[in-house]
Residue frames relative to the residue before (quaternion, step in Angstrom):
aa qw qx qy qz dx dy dz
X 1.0000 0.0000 0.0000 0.0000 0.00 0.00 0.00
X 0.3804 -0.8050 0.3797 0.2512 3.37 -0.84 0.72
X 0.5006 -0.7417 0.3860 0.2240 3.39 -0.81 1.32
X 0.4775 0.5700 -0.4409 0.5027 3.63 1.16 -0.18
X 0.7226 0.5831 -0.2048 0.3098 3.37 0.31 -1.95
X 0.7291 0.3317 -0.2548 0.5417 3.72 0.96 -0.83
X 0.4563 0.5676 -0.5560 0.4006 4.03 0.45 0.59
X 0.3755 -0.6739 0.6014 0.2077 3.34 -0.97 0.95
X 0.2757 -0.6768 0.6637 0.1594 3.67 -1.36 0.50
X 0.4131 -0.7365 0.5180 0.1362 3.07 -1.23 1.38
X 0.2070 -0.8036 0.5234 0.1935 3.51 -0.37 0.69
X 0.1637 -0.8527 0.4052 0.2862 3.85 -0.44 0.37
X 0.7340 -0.4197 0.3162 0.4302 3.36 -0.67 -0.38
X 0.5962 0.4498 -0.3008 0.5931 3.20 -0.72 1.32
X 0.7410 0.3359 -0.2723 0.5137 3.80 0.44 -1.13
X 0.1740 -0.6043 0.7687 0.1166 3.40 -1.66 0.44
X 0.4661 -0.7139 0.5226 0.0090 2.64 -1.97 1.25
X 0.1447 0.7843 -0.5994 0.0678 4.04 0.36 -0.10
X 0.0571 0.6645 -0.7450 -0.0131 3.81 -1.08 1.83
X 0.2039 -0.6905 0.6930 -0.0378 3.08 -1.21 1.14
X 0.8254 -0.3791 0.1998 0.3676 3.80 -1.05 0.62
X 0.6973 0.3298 0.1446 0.6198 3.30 0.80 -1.90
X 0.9105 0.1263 -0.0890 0.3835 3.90 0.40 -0.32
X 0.0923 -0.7377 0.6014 0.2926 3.55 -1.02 -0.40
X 0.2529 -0.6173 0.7318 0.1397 3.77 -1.01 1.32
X 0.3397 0.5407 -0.7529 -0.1594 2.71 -1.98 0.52
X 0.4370 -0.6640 0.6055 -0.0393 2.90 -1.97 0.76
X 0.0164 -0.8148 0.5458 -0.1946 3.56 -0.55 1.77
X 0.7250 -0.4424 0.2722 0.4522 3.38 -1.04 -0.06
X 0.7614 0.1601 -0.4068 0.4787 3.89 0.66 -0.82
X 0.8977 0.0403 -0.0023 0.4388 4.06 0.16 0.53
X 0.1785 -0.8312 0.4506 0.2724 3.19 -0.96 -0.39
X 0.1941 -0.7994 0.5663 0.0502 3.80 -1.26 0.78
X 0.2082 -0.6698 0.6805 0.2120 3.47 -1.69 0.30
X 0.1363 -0.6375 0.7357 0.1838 3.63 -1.40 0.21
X 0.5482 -0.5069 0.5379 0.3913 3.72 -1.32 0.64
X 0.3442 -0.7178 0.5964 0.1035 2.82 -2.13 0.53
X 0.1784 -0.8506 0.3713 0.3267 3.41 1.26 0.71
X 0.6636 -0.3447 0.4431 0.4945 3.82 -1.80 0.06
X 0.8680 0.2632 -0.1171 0.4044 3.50 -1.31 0.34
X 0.5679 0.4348 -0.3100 0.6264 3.67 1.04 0.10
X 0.1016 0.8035 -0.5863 -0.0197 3.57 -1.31 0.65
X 0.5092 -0.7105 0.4484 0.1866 3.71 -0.79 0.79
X 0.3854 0.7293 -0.5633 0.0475 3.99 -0.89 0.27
X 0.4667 -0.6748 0.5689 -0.0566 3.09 -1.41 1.67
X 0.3485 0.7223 -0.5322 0.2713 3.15 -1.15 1.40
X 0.7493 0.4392 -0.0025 0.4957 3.11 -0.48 0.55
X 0.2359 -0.7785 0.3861 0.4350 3.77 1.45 -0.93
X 0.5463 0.5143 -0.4391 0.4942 3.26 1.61 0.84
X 0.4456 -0.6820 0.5516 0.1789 3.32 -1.11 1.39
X 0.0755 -0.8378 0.5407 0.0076 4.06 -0.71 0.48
X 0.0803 -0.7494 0.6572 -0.0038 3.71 -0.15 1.14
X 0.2305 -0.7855 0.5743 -0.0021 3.08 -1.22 1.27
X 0.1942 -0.7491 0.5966 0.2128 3.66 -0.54 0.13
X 0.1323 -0.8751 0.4220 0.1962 3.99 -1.23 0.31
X 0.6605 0.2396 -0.2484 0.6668 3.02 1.57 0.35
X 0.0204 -0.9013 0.4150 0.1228 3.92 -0.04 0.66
X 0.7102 0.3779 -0.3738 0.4617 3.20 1.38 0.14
X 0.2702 0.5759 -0.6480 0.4187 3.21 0.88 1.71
X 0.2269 -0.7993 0.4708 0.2967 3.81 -0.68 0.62
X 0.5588 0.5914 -0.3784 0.4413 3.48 1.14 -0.13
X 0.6606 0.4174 -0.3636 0.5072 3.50 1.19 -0.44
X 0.4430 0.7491 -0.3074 0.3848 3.18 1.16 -0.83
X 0.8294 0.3732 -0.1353 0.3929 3.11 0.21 -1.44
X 0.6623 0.5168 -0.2412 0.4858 3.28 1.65 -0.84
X 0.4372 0.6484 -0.5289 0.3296 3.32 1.84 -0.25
X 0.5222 0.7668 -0.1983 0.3164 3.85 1.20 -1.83
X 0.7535 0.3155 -0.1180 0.5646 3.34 0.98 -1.54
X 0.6658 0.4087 -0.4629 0.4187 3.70 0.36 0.12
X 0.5311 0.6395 -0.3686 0.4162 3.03 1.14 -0.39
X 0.6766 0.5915 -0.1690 0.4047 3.41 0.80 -1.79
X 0.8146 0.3702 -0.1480 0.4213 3.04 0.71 -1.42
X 0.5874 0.4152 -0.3732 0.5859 3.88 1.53 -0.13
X 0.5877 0.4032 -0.4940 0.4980 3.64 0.63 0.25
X 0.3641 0.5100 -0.5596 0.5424 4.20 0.84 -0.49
X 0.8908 0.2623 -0.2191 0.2994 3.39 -0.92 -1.21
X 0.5779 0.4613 -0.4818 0.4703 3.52 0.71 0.56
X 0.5923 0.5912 -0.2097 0.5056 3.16 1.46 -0.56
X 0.7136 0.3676 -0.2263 0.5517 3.57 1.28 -0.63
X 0.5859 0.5347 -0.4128 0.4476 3.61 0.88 -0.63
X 0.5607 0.6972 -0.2171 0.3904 3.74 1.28 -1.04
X 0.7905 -0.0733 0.2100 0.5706 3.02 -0.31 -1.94
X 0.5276 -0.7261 0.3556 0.2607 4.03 0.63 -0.52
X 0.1523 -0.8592 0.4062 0.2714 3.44 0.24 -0.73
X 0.2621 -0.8845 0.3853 -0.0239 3.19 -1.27 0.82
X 0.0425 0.8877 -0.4517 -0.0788 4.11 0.59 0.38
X 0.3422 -0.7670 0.5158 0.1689 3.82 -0.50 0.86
X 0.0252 0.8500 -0.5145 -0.1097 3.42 -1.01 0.24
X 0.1869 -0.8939 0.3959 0.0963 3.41 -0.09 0.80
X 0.4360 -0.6482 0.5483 0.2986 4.02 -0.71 1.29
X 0.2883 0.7041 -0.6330 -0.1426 3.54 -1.06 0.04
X 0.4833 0.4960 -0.6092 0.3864 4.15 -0.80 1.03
X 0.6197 -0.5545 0.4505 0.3248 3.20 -1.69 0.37
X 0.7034 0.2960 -0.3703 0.5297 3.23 -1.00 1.11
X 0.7144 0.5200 -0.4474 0.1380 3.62 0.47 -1.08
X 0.1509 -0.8276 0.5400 0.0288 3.72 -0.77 0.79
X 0.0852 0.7900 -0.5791 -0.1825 3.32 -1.09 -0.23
X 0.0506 0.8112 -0.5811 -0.0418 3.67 -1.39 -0.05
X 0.2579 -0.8020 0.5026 0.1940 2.89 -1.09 1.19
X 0.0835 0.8302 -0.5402 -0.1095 3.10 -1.10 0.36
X 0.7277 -0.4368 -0.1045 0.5184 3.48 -0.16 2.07
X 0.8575 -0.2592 -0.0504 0.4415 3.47 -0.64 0.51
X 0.6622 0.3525 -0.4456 0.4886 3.68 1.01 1.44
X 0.1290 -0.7976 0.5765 0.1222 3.48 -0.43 1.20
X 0.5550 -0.7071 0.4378 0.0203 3.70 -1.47 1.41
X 0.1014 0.8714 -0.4763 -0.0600 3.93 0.72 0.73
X 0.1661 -0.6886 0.6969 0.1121 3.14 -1.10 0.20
X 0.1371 -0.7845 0.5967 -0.0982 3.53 -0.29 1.15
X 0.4591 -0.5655 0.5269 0.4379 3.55 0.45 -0.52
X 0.4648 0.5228 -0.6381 0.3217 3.90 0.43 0.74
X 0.8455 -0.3440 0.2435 0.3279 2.98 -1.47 -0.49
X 0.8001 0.0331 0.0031 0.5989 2.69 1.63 -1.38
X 0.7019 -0.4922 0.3659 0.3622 3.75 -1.24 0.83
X 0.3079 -0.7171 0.6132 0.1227 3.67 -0.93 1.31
X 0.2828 -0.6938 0.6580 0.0758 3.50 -1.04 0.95
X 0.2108 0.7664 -0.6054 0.0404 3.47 -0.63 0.65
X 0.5513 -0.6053 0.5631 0.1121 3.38 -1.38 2.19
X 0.0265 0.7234 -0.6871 -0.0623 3.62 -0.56 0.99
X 0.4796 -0.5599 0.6011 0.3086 3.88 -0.84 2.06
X 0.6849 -0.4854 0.5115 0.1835 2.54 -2.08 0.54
X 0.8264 0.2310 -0.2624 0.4414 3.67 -1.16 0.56
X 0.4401 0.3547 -0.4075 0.7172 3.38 1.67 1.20
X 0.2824 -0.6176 0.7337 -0.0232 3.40 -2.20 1.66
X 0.0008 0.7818 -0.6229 -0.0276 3.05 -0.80 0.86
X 0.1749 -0.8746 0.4412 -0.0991 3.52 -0.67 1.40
X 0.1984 -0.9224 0.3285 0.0445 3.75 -0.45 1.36
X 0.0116 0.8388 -0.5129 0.1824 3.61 0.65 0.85
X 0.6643 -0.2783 0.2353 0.6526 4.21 -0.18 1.52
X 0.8009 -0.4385 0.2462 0.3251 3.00 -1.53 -0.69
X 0.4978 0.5980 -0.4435 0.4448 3.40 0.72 1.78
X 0.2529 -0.6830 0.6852 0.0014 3.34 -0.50 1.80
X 0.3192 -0.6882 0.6500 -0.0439 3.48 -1.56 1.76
X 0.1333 0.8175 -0.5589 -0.0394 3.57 -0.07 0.40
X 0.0680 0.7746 -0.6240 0.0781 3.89 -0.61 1.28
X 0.1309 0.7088 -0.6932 0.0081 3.09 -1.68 0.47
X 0.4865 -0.5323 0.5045 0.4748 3.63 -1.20 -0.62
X 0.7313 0.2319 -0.3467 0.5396 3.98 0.44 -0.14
X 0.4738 -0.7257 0.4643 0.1824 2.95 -1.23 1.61
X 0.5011 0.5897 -0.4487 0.4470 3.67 1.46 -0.58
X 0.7838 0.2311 -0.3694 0.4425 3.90 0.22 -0.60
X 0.4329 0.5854 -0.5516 0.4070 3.64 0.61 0.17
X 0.8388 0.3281 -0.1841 0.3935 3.17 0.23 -1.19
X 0.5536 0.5287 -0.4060 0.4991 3.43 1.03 -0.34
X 0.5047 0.6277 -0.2369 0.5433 3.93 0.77 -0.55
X 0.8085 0.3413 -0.1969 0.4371 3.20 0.54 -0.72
X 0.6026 0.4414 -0.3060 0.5902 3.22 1.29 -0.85
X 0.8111 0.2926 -0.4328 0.2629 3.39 0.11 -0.02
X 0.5637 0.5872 -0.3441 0.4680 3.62 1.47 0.32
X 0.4139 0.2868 -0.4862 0.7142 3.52 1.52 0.41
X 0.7613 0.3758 -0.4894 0.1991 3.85 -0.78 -0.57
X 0.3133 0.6369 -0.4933 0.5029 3.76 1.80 0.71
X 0.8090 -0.0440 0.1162 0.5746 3.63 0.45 -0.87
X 0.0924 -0.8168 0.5682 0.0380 3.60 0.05 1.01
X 0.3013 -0.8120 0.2430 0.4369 3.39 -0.37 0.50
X 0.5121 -0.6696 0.4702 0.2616 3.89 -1.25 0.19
X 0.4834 -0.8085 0.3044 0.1412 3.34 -0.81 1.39
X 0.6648 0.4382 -0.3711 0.4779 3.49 1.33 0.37
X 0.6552 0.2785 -0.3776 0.5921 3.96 1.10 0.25
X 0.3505 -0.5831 0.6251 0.3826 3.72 0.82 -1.11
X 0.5683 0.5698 -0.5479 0.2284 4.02 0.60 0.28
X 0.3675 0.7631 -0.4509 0.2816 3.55 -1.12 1.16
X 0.4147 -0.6830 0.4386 0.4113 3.50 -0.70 -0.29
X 0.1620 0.8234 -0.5431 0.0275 3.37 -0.61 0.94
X 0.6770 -0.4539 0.3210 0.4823 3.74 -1.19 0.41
X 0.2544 -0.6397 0.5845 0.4295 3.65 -0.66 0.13
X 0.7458 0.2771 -0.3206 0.5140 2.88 -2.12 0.81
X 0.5406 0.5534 -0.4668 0.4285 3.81 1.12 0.63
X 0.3844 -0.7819 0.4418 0.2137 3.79 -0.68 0.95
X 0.0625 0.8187 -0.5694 0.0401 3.78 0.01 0.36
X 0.2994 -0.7966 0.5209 0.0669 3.20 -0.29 1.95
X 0.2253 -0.8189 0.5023 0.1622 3.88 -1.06 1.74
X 0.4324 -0.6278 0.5890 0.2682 3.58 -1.23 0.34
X 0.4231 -0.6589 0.5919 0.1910 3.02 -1.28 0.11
X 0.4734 -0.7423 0.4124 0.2343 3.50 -0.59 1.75
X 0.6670 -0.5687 0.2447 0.4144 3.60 -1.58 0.31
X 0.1150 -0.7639 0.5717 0.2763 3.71 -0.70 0.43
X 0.5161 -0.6467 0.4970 0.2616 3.26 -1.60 1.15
């Protein structure tokens, strides 16, 4: 049985809960989300503690799917709440960025300036050479992010690129003659 899957989520004050057949809505102050309710998995509220249940546990596909409903209906209490946020930081000469409303301007050192569409229900935020990405679903946060470092990942023998701040990037040592 999974050991994730059988923690209860605390709901706080403020969030509503809504289980429906196939999903779980909830609804907080910055927005609202659903996570699936897979086949064989059921949901019950009480208490302000959410409770995934599982009915057959020595299925391992359900099993496993017991873990992720869990995971992913605790995210969205977590996003309806407080939101989430991943930083990225330019480092090389020239690199720049700028946002301007829901298209941020890179300068990578190519020839030409990358435009990146930032989807809706994702902020992108420009501060020197630190790109803020927030939203309430942690899947498009992160996803957003990973693709604005995979423009210019960084390179292990200067360190120039976009990388996560607080991201380790292990350097080589250039050729000696």
């Amino acid at each position: 049985m999974s050991r994730v899957g059988k923690q209860p989520i605390a709901i706080p004050n403020g969030v509503d809960v809504k289980i429906s057949e196939d999903c779980i809505v909830i609804k907080g102050a910055k927005g609202e989300l659903s996570s699936p309710l897979f086949k064989g998995l059921s949901a019950s509220f009480d208490n302000a503690m959410l409770q995934i249940s599982c009915e057959d546990v020595s299925n391992k596909k359900l099993n496993g799917n017991f873990g992720l409903a869990r995971a992913l209906a605790a995210n969205n209490v977590a996003g309806v709440t407080k939101g989430f946020e991943k930083v990225l930081e330019l480092r090389g000469v020239g690199y720049r960025a700028q946002a301007q409303g829901q298209k941020l301007n890179l300068s990578l050192g190519f020839s030409h300036p990358v435009v990146y569409d930032v989807p809706t229900g994702v902020d992108a935020k420009v501060e020197k050479s630190l790109i803020t990405i927030s939203g309430i679903d942690k899947q498009k946060v992160g996803q957003v992010a990973a693709e604005i470092r995979a423009y210019r990942p960084p390179e292990p023998y200067k360190g120039k690129g976009v990388r996560y701040v607080g991201e380790y990037i292990a350097m080589k040592e250039g050729k000696k003659a």
